[in-house]
C-alpha positions as a printed Julia matrix, in Angstrom:
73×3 Matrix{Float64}:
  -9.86    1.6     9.07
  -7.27   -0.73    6.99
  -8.09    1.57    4.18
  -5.82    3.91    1.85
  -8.22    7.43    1.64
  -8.17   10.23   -0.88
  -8.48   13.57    0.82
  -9.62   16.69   -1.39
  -9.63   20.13    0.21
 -13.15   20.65   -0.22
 -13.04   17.85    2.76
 -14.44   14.73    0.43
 -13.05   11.7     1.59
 -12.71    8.45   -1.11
 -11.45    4.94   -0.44
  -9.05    4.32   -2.84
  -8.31    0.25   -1.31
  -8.89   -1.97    1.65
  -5.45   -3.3     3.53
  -6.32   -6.27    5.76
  -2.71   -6.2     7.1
  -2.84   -2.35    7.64
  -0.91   -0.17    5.07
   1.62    1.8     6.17
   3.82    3.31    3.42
   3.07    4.39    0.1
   4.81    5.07   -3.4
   4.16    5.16   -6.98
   6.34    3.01   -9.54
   7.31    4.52  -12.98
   3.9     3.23  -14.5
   1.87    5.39  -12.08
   0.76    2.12  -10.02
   0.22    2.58   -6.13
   2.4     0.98   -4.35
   1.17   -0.3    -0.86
   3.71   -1.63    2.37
   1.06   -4.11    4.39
   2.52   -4.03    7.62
   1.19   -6.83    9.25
   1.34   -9.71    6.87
   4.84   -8.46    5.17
   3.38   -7.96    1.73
   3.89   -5.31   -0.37
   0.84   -4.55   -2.65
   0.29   -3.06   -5.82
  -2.5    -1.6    -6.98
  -3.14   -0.86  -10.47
  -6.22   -0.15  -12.9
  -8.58   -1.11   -9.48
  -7.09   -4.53   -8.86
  -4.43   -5.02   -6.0
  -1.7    -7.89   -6.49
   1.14   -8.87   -4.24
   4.16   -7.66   -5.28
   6.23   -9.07   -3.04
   6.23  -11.07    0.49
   9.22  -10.65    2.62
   6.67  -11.78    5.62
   8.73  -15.23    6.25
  12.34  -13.31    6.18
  11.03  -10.24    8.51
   8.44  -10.87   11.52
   8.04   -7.56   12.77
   5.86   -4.63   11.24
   6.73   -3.1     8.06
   6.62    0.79    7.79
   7.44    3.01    5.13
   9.21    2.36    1.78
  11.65    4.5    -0.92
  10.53    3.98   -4.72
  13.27    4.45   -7.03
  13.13    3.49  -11.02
């Protein structure tokens, strides 16, 4: 779905953002934003009072598909 969900265990189901490049990994930074690895395009998203920025774009040093990511202050 190219989407990052919300899962409650009641079962409801929220869309928190929409990834065109597919997210894969996911962190929080010290401020409490989400923190979003897009694996097909090489960015790496941030996503903060609703709006989603790129907050970085290694996709011109790495070709192949990003996964997961480690989040340290």
């Amino acid at each position: 779905a190219r989407a990052v969900l919300t899962a409650e265990p009641n079962g409801k189901v929220e869309r928190v953002t929409y990834v065109p490049g597919q997210p894969s990994g996911i962190g929080f930074s010290p401020d409490g934003a989400l923190m979003i690895v897009s694996s097909h395009d090489g960015h790496l998203l941030r996503l903060y009072e609703g709006a989603t920025s790129i907050l970085a774009d290694i996709g011109a040093m790495y070709r192949g598909a990003l996964n997961d990511m480690v989040v340290d202050s």
